[in-house]
SEKOLNU-347192 format. One record per atom (N, C-alpha, C, CB): residue in one letter; x, y, z. Coordinates in steps of 0.2 Angstrom, whole numbers, padded with zeros to 4 digits, always signed. Atoms other than C-alpha are relative to their C-alpha. Glycine has a CB too. Layout:
<atoms>
AXYZ
...
</atoms>
This chain:
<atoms>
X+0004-0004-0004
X+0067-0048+0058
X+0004+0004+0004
X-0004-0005+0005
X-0005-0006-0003
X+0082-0041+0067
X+0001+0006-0005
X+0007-0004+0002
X-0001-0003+0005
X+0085-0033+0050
X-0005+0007+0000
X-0001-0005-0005
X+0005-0005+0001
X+0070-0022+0052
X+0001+0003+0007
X-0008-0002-0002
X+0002-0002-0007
X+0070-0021+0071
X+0007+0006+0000
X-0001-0008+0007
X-0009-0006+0003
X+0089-0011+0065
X-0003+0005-0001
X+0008-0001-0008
X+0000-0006+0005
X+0082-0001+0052
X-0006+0003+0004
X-0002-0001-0009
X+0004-0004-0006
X+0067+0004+0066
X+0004+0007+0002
X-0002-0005+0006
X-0004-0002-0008
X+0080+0010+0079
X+0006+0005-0006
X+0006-0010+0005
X-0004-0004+0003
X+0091+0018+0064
X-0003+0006-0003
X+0003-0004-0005
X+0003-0007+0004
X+0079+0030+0054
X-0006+0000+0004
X-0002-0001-0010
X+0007-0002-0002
X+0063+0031+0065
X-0005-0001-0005
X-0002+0008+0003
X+0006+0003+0005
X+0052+0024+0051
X-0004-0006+0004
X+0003-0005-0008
X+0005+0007+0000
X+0036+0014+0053
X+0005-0005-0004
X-0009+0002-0005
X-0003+0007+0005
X+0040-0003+0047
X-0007-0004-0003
X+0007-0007+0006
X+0009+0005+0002
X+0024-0013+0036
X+0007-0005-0002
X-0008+0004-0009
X+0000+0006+0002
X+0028-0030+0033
X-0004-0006-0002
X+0003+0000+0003
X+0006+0005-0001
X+0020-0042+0025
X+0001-0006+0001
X-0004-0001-0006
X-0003+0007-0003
X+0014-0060+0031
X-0001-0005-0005
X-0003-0002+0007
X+0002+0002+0005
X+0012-0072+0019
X-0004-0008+0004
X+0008+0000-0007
X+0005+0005-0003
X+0007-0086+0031
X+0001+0002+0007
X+0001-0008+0000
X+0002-0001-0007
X+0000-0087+0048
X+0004+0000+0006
X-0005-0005+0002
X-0004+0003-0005
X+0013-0096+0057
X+0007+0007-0001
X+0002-0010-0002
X-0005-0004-0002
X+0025-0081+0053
X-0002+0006+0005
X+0004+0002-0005
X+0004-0007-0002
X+0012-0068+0062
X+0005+0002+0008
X-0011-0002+0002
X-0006-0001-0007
X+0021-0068+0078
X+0007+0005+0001
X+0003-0006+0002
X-0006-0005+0001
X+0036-0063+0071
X+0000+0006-0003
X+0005-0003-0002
X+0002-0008+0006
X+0031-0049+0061
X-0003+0003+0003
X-0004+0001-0006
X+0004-0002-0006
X+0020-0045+0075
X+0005+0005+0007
X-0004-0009+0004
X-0007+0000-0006
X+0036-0042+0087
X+0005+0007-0004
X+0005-0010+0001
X-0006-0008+0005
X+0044-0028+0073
X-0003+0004-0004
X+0005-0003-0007
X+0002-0002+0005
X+0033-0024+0063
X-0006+0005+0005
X-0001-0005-0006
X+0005-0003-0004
X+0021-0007+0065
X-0008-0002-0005
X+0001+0009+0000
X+0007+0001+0003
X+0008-0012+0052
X+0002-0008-0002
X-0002+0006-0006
X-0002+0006+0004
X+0006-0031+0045
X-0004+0003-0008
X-0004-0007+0005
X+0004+0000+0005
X+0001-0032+0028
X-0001-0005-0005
X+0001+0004-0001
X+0001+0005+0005
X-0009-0043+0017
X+0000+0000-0007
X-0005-0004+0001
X+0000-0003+0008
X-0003-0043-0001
X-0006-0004-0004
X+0009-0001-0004
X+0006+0001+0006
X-0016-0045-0015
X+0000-0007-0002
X+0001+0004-0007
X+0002+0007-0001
X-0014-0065-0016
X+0000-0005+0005
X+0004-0002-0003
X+0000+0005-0007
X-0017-0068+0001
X-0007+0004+0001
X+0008+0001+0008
X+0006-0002+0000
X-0034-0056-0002
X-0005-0004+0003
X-0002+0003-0005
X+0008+0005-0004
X-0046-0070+0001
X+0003-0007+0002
X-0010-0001-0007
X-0001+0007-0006
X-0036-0083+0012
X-0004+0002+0006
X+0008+0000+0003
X+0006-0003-0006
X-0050-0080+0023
X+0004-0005+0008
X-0013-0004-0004
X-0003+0000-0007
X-0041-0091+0038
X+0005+0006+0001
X+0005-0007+0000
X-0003-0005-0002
X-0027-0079+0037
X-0001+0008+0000
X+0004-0002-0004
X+0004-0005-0002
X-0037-0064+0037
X-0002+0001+0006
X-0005+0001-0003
X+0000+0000-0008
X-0044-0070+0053
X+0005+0000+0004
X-0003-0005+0004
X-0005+0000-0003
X-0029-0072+0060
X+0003+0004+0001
X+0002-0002+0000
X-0003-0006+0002
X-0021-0055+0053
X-0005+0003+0006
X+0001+0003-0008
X+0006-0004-0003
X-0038-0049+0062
X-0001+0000+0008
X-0005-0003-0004
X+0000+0001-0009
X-0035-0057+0082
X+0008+0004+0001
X+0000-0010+0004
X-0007-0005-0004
X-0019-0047+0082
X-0002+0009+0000
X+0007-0001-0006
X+0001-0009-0002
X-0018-0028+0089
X+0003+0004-0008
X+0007+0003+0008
X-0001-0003+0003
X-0008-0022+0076
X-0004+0002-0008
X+0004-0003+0000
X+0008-0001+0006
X-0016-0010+0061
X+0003-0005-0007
X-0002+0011-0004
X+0000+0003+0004
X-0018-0021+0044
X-0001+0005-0006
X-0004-0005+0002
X-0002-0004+0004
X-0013-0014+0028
X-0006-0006-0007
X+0010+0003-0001
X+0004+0004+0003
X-0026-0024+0015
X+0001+0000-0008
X-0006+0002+0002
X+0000+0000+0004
X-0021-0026-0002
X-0004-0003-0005
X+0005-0001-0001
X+0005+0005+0004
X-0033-0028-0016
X+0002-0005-0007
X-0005+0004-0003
X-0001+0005+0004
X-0033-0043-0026
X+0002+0002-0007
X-0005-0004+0000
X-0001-0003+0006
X-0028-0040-0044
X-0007-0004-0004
X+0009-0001-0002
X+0004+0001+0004
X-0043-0048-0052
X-0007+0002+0006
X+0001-0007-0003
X+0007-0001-0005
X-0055-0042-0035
X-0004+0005-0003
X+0001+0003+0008
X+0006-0005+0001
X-0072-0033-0038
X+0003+0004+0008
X-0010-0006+0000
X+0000-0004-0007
X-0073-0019-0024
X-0006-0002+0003
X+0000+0007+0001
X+0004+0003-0007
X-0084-0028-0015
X+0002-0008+0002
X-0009+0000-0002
X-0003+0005-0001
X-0075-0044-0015
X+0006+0003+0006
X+0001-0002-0006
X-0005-0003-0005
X-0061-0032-0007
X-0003+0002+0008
X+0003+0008-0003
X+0003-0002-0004
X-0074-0025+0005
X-0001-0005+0004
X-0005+0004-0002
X+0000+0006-0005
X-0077-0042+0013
X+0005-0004+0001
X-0005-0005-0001
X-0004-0002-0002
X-0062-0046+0014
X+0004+0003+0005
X+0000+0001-0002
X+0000-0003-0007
X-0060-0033+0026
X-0002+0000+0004
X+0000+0003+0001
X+0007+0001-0005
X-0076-0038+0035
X+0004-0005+0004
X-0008-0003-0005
X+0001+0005-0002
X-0067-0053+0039
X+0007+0001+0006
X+0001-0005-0007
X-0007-0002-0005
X-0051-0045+0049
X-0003+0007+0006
X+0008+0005-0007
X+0005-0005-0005
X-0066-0032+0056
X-0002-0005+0005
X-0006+0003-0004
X+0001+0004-0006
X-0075-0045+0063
X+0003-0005+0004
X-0003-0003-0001
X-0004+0005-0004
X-0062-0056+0071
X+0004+0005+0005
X+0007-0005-0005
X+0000-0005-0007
X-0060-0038+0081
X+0004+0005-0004
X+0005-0004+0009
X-0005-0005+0001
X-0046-0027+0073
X-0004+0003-0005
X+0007-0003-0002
X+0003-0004+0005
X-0055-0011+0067
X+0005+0004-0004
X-0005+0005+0004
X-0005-0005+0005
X-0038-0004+0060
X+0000-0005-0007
X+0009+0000+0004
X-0001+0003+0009
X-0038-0010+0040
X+0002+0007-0001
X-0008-0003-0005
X-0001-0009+0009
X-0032+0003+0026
X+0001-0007-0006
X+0013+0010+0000
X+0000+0003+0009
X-0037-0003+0009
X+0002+0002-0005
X-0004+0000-0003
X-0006-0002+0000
X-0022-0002-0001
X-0003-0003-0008
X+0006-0002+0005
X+0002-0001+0009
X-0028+0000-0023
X+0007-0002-0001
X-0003+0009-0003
X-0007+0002+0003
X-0012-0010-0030
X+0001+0000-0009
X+0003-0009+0003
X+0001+0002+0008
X-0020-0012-0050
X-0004-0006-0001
X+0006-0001-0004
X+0005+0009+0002
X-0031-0025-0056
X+0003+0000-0009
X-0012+0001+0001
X-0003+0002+0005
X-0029-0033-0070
X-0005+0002-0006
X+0001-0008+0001
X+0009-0001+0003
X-0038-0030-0085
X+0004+0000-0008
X-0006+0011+0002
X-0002+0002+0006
X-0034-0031-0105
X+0006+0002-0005
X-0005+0000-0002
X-0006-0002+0002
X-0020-0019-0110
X+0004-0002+0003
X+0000+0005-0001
X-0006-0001-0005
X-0003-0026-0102
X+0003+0003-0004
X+0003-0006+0003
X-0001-0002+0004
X+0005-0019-0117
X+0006+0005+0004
X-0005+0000-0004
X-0004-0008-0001
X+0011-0002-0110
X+0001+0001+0008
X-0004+0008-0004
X+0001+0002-0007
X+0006-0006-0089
X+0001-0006+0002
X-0006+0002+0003
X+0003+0005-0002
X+0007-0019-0078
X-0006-0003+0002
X+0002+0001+0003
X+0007+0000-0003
X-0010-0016-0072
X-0002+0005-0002
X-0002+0001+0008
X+0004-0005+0001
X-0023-0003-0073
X-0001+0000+0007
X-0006+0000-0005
X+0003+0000-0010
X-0023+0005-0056
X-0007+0007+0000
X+0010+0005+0007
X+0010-0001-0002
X-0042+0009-0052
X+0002+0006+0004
X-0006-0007+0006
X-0001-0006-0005
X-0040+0027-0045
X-0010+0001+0000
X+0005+0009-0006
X+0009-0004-0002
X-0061+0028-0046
X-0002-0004+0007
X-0009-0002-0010
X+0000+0005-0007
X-0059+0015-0030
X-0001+0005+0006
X+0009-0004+0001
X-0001-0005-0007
X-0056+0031-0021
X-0006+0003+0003
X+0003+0005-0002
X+0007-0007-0001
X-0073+0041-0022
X-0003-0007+0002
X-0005+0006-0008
X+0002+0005-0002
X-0081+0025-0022
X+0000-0003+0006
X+0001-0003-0004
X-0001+0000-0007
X-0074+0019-0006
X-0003+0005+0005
X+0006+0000+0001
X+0003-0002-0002
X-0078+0034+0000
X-0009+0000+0003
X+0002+0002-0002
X+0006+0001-0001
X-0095+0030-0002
X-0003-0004+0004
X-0003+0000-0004
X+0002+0007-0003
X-0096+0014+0006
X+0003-0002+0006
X+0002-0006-0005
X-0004+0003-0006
X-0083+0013+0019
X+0004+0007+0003
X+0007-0006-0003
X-0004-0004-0008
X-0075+0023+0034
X+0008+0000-0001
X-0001-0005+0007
X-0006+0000-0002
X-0059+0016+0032
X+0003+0003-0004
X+0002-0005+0000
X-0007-0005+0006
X-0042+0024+0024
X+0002-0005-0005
X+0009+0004+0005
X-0001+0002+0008
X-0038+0023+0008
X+0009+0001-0002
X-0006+0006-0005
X-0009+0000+0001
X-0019+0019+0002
X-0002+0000-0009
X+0006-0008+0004
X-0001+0003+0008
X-0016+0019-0017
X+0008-0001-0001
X-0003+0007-0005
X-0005+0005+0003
X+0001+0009-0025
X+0001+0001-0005
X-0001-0006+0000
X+0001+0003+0006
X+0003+0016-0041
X+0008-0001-0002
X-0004+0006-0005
X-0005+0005+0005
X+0021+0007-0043
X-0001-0007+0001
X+0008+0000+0002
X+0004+0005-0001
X+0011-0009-0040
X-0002+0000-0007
X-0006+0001+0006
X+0006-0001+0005
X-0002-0001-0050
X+0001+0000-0007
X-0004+0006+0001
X-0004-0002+0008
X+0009+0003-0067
X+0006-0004-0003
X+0003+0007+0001
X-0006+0004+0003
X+0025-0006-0064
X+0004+0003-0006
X-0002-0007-0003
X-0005-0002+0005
X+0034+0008-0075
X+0001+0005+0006
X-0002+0002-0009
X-0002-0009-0004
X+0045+0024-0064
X-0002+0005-0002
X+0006+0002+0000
X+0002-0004+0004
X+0041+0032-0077
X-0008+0004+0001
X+0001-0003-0006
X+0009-0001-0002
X+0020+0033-0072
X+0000+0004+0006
X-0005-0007+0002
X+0000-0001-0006
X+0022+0034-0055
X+0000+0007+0004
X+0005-0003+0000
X+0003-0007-0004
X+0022+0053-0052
X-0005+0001-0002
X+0003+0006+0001
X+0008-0002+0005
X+0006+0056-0064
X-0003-0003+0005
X-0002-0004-0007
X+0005+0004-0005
X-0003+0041-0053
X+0001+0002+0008
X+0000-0008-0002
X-0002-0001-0006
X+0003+0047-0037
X-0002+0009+0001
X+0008-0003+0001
X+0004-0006+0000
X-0003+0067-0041
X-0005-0001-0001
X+0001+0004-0003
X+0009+0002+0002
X-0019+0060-0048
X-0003-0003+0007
X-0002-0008-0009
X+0003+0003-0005
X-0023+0050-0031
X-0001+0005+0003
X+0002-0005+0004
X-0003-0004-0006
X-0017+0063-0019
X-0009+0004-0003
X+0010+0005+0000
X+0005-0005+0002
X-0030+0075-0029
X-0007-0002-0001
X+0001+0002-0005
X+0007+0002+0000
X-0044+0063-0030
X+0000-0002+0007
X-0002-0005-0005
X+0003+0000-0009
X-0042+0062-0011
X+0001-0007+0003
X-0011+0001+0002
X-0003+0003-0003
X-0032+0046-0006
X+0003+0002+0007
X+0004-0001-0006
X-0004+0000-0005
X-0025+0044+0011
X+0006+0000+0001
X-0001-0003+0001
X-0007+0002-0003
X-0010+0038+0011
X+0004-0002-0009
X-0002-0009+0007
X-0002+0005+0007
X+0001+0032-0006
X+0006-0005+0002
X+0002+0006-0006
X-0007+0003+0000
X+0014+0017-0008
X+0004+0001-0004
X-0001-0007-0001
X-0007-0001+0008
X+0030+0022-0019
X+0006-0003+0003
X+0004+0009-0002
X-0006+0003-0003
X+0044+0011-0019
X+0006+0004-0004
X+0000-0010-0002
X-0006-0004+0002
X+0062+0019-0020
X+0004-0007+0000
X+0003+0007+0004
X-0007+0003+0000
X+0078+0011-0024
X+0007+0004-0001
X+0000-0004-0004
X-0005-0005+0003
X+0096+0018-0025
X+0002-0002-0005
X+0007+0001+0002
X-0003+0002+0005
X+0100+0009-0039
X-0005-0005-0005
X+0005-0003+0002
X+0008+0005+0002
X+0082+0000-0047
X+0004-0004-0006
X-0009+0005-0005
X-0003+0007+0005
X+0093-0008-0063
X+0002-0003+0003
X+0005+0000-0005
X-0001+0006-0007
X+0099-0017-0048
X-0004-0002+0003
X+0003+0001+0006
X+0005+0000-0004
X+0086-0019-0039
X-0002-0009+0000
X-0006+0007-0004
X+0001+0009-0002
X+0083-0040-0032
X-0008-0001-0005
X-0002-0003+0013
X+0008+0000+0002
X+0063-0036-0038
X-0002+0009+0001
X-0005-0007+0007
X+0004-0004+0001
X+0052-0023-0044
X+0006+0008-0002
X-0004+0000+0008
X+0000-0004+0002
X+0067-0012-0052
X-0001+0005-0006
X+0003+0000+0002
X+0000-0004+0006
X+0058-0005-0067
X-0006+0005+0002
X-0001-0004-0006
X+0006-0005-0003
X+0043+0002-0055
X+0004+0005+0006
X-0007-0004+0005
X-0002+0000-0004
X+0054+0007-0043
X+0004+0009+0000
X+0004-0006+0001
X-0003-0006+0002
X+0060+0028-0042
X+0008+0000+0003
X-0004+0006+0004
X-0007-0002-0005
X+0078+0035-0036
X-0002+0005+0005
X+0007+0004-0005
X-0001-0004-0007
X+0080+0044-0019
X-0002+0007-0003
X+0010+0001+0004
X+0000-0007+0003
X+0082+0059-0031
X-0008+0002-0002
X+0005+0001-0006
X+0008-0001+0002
X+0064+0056-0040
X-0005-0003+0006
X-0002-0005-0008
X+0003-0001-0004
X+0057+0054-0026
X-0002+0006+0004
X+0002-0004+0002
X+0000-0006-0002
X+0061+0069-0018
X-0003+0005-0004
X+0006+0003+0002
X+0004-0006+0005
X+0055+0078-0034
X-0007-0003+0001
X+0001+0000-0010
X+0009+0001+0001
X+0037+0069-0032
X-0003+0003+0007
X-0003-0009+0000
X+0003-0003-0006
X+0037+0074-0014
X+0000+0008-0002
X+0005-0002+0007
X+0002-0010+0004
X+0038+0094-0021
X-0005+0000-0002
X+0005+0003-0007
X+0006+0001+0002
X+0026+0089-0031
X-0008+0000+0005
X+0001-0007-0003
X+0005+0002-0004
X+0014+0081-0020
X-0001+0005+0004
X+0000-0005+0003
X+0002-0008-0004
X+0014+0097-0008
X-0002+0005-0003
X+0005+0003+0004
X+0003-0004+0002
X+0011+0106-0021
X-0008+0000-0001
X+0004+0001-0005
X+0007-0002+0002
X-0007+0099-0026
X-0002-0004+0008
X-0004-0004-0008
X+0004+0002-0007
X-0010+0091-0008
X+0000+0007+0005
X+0005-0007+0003
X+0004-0005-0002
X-0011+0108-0002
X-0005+0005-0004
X+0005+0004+0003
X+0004-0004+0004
X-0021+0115-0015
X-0006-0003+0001
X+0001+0000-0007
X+0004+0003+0000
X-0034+0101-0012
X-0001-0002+0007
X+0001-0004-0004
X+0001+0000-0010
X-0033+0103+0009
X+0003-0007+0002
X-0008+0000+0004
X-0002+0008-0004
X-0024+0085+0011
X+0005-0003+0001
X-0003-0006-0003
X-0006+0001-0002
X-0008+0090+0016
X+0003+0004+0005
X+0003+0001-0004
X-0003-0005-0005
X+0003+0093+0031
X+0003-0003+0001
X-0002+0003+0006
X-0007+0002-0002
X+0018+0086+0039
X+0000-0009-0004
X+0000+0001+0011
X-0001+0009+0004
X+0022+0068+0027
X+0003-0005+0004
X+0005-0001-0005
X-0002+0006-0002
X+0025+0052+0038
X+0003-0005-0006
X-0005-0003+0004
X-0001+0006+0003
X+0035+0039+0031
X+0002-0005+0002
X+0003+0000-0005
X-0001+0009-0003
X+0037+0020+0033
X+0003-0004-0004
X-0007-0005+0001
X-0004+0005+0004
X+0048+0007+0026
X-0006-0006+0000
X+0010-0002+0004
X+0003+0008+0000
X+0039-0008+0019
X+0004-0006-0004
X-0008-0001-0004
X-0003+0006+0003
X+0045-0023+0017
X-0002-0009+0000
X+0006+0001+0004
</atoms>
């Protein structure tokens, strides 16, 4: 926790952190700006309430086998225990080709949400694909189908990388996606000044 509460104090990044049980909420509570529940803690429905009596906003990952309406209550359950901050965060679900993806990341989540919910919308597509290689395709295709917010993990070095370095971009392909992304996220009105947050 000190480790983040540095990298706060060093680069002025949000910091998301996820909790994986209750009893660490405090401390992640004390560093962190967003908590977040990853997609196998989706329907620990104790630990939802409890993500849900704290101030901080909640970043809600969907299940990898969840229906969207299994996700949607879900987040009913961190609503009603008081905390109206959620963002519902599209990581991939699971589905019959693993072959060439990790997942199949559900980009029609987007419009659809829209229809049903208020809240902001994150999409994950190095979650969602688990190849670097995808990863700017499904990160221009969200932006343009009107996503909020997107997750892209970087690494300086992903063949290194402890976990996750084959989804994972360099500093450099990152900076190209961000080019990218300004380019169709002002063509499509849903771009201006980029925040970013370290998750961890």
């Amino acid at each position: 926790m000190e480790l983040l509460a540095a990298a706060r104090a060093a680069t002025g990044l949000g910091i998301i952190t996820e909790v994986m049980d209750a009893a660490d909420l405090d401390k992640i509570g004390s560093v962190a700006d967003v908590v977040q529940v990853g997609a196998r803690n989706m329907q620990n429905f104790s630990l939802l309430k409890k993500v849900g009596a704290q101030p901080k906003p909640v970043l809600l990952k969907r299940g990898m086998s969840a229906t969207i309406e299994e996700w949607l209550m879900a987040a009913e359950y961190i609503l009603a225990a008081g905390n109206p901050n959620v963002i519902l965060c599209e990581r991939g679900i699971r589905t019959f080709d693993r072959q060439y993806a990790r997942n199949t990341l559900d980009l029609s989540v987007v419009p659809v949400l829209r229809s049903l919910t208020h809240l902001p919308i994150m999409i994950d597509p190095s979650h969602g694909t688990g190849r670097a290689e995808y990863v700017p395709s499904m990160a221009l295709a969200a932006l343009a189908g009107g996503t909020d917010s997107l997750m892209i993990e970087v690494h300086p070095n992903p063949a290194k990388a402890l976990s996750d370095g084959p989804q994972s971009l360099t500093p450099d392909g990152f900076d190209r996606l961000m080019q990218e992304l300004a380019v169709i996220g002002k063509a499509v009105e849903r771009w201006s000044e980029p925040a970013v947050a370290l998750v961890h």
